[in-house]
VOBA-1610 file (N, C-alpha, C; in pm, whole numbers, padded with zeros to 5 digits, always signed):
BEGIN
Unk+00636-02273+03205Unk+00688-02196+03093Unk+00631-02254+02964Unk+00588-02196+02883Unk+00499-02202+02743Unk+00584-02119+02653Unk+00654-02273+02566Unk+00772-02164+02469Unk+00643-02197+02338Unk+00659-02057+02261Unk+00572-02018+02168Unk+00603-02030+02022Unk+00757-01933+02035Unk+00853-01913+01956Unk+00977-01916+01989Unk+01057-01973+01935Unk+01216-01959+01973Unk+01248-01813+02034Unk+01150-01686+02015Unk+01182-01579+02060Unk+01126-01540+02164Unk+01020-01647+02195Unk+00893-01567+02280Unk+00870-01684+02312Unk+00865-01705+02521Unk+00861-01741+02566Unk+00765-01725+02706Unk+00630-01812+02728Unk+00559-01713+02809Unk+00542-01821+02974Unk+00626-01734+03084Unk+00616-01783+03199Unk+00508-01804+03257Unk+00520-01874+03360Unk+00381-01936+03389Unk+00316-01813+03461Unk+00384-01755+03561Unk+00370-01623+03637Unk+00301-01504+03616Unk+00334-01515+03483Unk+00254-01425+03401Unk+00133-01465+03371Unk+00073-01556+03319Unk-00068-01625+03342Unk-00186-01678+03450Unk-00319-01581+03445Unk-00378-01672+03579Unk-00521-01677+03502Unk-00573-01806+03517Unk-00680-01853+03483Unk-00824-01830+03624Unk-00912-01746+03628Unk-01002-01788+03665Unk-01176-01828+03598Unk-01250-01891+03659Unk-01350-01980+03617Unk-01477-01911+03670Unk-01552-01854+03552Unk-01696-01817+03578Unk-01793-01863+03493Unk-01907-01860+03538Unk-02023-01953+03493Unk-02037-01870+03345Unk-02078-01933+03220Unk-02082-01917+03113Unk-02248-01836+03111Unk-02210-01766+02983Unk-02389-01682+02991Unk-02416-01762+02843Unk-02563-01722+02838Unk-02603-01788+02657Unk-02708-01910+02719Unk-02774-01995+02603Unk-02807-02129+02613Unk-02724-02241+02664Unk-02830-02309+02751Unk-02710-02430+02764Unk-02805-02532+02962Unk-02931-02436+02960Unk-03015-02509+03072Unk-02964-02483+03173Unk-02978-02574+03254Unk-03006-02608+03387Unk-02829-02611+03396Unk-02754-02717+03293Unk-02575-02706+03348Unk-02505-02559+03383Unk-02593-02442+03245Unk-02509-02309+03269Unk-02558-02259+03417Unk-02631-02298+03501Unk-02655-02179+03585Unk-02560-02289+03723Unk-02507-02400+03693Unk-02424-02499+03752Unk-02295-02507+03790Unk-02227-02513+03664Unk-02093-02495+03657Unk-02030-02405+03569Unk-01949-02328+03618Unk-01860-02256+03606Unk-01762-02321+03471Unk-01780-02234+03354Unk-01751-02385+03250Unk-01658-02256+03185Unk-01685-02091+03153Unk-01645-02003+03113Unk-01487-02005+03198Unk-01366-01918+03082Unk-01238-01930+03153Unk-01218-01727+03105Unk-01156-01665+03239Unk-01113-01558+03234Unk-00962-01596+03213Unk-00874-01607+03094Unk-00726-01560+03087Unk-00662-01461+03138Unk-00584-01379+03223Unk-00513-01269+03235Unk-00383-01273+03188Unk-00311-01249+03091Unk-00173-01242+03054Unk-00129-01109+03120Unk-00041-01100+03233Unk+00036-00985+03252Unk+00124-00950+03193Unk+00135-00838+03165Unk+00270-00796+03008Unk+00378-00749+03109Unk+00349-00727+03169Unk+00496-00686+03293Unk+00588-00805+03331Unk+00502-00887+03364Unk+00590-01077+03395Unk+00639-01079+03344Unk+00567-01091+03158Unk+00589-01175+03051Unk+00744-01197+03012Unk+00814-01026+03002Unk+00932-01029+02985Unk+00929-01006+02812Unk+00856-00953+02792Unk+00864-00965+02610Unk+00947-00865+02516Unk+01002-00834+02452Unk+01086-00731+02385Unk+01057-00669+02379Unk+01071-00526+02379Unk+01033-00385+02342Unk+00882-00381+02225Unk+00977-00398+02136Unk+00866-00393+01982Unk+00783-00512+02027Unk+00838-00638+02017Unk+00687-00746+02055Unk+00547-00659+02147Unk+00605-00636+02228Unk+00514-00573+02345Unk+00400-00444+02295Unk+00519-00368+02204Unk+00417-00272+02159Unk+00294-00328+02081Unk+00382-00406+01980Unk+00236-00482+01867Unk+00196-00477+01951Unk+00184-00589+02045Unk+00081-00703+02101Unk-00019-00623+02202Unk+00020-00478+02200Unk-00097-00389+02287Unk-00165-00345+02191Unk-00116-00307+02079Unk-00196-00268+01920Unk-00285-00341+01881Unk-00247-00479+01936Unk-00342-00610+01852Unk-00432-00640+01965Unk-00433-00618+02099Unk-00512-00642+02220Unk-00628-00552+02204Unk-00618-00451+02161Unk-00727-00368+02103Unk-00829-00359+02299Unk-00942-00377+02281Unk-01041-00417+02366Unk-00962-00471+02541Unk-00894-00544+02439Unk-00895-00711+02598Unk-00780-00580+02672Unk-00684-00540+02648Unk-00616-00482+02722Unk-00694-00386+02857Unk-00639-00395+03004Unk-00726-00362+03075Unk-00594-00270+03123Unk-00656-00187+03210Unk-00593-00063+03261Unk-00443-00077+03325Unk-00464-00230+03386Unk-00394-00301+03476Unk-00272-00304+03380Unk-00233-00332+03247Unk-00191-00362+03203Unk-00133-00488+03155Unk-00306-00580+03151Unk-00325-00707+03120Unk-00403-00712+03040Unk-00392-00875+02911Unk-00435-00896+02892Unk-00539-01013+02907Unk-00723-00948+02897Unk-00826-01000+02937Unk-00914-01135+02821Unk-00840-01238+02825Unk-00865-01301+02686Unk-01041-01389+02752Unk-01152-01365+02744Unk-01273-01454+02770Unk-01272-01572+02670Unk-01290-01722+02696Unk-01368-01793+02647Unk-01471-01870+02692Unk-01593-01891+02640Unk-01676-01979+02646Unk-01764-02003+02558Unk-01672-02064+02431Unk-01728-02131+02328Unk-01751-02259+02360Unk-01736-02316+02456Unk-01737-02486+02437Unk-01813-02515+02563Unk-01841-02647+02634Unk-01930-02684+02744Unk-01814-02735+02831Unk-01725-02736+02821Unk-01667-02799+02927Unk-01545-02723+02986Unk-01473-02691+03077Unk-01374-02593+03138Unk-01208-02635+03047Unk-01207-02756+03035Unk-01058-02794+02986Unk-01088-02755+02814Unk-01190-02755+02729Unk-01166-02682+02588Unk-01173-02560+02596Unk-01264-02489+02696Unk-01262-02326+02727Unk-01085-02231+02759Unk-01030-02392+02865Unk-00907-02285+02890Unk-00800-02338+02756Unk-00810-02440+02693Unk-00715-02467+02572Unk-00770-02384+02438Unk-00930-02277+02446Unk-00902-02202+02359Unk-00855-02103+02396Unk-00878-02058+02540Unk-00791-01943+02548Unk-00598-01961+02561Unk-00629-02025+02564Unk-00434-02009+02542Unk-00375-02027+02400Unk-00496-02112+02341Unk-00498-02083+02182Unk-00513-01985+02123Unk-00564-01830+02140Unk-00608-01736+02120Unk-00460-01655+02187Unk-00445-01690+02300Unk-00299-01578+02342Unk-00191-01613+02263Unk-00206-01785+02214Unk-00099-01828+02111Unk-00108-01730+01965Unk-00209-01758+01944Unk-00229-01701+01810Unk-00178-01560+01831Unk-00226-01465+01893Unk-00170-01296+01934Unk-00051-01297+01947Unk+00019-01353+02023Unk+00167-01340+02014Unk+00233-01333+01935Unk+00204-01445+01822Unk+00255-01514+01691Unk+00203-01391+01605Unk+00115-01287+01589Unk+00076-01240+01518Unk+00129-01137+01570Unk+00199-01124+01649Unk+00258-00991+01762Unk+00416-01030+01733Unk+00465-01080+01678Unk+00588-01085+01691Unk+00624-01062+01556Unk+00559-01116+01435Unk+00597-01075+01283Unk+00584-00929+01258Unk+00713-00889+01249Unk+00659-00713+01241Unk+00663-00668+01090Unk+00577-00599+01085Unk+00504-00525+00979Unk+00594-00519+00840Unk+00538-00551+00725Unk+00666-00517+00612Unk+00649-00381+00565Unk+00728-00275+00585Unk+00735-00152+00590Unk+00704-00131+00412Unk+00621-00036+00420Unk+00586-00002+00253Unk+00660+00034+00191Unk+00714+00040+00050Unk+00779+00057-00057Unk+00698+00175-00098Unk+00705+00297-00134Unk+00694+00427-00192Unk+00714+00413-00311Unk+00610+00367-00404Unk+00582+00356-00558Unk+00558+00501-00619Unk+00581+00484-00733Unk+00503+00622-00872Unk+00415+00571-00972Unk+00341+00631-00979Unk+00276+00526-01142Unk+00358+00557-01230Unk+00351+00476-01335Unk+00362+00462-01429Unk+00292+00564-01562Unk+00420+00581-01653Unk+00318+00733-01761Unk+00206+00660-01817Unk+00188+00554-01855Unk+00086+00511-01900Unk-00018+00471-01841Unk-00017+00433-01664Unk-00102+00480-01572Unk-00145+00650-01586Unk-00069+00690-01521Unk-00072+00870-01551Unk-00208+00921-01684Unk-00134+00852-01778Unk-00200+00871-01958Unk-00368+00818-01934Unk-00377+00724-01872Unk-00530+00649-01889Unk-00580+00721-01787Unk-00508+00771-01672Unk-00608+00842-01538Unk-00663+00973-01627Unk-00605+01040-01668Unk-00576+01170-01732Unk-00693+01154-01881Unk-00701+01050-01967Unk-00756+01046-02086Unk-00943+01009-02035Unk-00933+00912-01873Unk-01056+00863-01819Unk-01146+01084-01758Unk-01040+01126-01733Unk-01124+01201-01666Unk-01190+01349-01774Unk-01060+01363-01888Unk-01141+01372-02003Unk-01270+01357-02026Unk-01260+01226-02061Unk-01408+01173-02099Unk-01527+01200-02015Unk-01475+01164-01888Unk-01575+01227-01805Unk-01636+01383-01816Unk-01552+01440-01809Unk-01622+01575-01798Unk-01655+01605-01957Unk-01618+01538-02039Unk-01695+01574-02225Unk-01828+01508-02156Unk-01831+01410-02121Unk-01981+01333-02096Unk-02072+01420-01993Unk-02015+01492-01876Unk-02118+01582-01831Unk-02137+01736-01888Unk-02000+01770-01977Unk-02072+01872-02117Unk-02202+01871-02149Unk-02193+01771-02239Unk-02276+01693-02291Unk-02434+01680-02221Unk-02439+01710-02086Unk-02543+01670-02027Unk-02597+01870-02010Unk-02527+01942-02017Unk-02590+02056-01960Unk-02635+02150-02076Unk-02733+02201-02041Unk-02833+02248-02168Unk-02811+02384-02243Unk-02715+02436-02251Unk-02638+02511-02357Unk-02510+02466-02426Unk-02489+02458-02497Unk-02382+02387-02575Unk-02250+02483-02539Unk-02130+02452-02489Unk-02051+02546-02458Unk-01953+02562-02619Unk-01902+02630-02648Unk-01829+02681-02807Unk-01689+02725-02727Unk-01588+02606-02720Unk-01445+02623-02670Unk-01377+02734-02798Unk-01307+02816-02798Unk-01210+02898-02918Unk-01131+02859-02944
//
């Protein structure tokens, strides 16, 4: 069990790590060992709240697979134990960013003196392309 947040708590059950050989530079070791980590977070295990769950498919974007897992890849690093501590760093981070929900917008008006300068800018504008067209117009 991997407590995250006092709210969010992620069982082990729900997590399975497997190990495939990394692609990119790196010689003779990449075609060796298996240094790349596949994460699977199952969202069904997990047990996560309603709303958490929704974000966190919003924010999975890509990695979410049909299965209804998430597919986190790393192999930024050369060795298997920083590969799987970034990926659980990365499901850390999503969660945490999956659980703060959204601050719902405030429905503003401008202001008359906003209003006054939008209104006095677009004026000007169209006196300035007057100005550009080759008969002089004579307003009454």
């Amino acid at each position: 069990m991997i407590q995250l947040t006092e709210r969010i708590a992620v069982p082990d059950s729900a997590l399975s790590m497997s190990f495939v050989r990394s692609s990119g530079p790196g010689g003779q070791n990449v075609n060796k060992v298996a240094t790349a980590v596949q994460l699977r977070f199952d969202l069904e295990r997990a047990g996560l709240p309603a709303d958490v769950r929704s974000r966190l498919e919003r924010l999975a974007g890509r990695r979410l697979t049909q299965d209804g897992e998430i597919l986190i890849e790393a192999q930024r690093y050369r060795t298997q134990e920083r590969n799987r501590e970034d990926a659980l760093a990365r499901l850390a981070d999503l969660l945490r960013r999956a659980e703060t929900p959204p601050t719902p917008r405030v429905a503003t008006r401008p202001t008359r003196a906003a209003r006054k300068r939008r209104t006095d800018t677009k004026v000007r504008h169209g006196a300035k392309k007057r100005l550009r067209s080759k008969r002089p117009r004579h307003d009454d």
